[in-house]
Backbone as CSV, one residue per row, in Angstrom:
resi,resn,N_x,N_y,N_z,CA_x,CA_y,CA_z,C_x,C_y,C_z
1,UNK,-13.728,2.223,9.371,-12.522,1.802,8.720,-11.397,1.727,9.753
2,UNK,-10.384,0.726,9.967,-9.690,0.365,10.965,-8.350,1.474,9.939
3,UNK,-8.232,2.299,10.992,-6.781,3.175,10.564,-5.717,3.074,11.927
4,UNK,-5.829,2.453,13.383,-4.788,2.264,14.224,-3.084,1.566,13.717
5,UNK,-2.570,2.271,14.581,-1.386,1.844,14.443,-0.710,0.286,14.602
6,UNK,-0.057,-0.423,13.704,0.259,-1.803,14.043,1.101,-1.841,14.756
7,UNK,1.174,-2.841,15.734,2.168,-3.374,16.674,3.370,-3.309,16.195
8,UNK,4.884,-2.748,16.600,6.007,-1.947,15.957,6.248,-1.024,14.676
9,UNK,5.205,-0.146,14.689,5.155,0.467,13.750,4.246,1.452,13.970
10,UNK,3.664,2.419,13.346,2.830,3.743,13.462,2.420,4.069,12.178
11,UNK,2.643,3.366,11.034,1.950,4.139,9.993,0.444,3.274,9.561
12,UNK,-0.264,2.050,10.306,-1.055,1.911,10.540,-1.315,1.043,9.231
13,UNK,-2.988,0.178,9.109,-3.083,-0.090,7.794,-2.881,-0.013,6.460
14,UNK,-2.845,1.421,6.102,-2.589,1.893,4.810,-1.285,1.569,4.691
15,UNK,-0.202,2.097,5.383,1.071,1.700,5.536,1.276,0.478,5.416
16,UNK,0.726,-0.095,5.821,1.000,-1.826,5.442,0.410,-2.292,4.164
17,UNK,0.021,-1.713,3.738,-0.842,-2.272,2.203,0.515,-1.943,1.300
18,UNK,0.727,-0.653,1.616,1.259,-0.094,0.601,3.085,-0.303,0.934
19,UNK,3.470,-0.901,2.069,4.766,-1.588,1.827,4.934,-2.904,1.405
20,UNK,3.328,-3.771,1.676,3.476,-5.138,0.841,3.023,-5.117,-1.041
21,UNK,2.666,-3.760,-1.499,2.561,-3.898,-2.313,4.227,-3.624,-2.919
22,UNK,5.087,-2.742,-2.216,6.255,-2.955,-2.804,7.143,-4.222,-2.933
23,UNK,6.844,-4.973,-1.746,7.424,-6.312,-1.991,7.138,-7.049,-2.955
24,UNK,5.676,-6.858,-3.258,5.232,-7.483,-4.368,5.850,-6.946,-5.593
25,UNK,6.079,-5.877,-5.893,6.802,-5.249,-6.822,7.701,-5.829,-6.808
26,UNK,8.390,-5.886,-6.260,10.381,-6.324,-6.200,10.297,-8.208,-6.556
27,UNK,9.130,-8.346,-6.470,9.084,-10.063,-6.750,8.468,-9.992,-7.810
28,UNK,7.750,-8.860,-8.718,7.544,-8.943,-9.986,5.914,-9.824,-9.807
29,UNK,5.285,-9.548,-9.023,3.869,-9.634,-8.521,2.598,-8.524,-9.485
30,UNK,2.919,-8.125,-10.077,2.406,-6.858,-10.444,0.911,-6.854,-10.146
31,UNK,0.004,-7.508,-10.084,-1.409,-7.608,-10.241,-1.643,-7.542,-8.655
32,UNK,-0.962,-8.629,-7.917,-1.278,-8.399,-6.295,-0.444,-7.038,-6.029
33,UNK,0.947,-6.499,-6.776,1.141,-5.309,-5.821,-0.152,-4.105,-6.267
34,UNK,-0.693,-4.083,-7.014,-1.869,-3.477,-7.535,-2.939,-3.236,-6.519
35,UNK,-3.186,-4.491,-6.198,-4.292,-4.411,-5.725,-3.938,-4.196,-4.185
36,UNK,-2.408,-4.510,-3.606,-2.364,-3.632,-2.121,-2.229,-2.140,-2.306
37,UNK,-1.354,-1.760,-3.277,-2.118,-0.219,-3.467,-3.013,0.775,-3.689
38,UNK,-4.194,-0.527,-4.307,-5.425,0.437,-4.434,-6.007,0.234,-2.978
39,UNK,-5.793,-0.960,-1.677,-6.395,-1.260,-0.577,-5.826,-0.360,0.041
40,UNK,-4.354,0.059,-0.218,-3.470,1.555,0.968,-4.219,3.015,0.561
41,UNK,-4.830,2.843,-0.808,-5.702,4.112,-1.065,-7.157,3.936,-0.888
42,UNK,-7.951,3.058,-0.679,-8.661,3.107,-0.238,-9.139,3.293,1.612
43,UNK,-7.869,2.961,2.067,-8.059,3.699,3.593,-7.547,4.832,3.610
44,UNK,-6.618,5.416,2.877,-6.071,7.040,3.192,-5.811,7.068,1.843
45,UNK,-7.301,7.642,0.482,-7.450,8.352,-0.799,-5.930,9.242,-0.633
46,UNK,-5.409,10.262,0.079,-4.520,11.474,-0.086,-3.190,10.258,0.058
47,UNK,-2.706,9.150,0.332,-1.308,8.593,0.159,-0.326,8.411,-0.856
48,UNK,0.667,9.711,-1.177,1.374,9.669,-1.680,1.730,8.647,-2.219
49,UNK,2.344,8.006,-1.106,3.645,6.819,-1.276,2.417,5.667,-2.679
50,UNK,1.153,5.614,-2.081,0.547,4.398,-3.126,-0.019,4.826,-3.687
51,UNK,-0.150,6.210,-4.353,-0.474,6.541,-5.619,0.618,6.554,-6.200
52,UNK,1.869,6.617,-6.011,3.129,6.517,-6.699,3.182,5.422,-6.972
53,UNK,3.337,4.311,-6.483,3.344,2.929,-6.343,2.554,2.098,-7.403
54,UNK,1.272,3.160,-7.501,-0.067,2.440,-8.064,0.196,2.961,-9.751
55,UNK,0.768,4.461,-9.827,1.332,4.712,-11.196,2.372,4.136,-11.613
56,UNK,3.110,3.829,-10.982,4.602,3.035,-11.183,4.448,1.382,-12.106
57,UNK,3.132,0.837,-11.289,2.758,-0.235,-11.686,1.183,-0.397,-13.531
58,UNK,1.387,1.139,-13.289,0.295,1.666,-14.826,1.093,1.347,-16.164
């Protein structure tokens, strides 16, 4: 599973799932921000931020 850090940034894949699923949120995306939060929990199960994210959108 690719968990490295992205180019200007350090919180790595999961981190990126789970800040485009907020964008998707804020554009009222609900089904795609869904499904980047279950992809930010499926590389790091213990992530706060997109299990919040992922209940927010329940």
């Amino acid at each position: 599973m690719l968990r490295e850090p992205l180019e200007g940034g350090t919180g790595g894949y999961g981190t990126a799932h789970w800040r485009r699923g907020q964008v998707l949120k804020a554009l009222g995306r609900k089904a795609e921000a869904r499904a980047a939060a279950e992809a930010a929990l499926r590389i790091d199960p213990k992530d706060s931020k997109a299990a919040r994210l992922l209940k927010e959108l329940s």
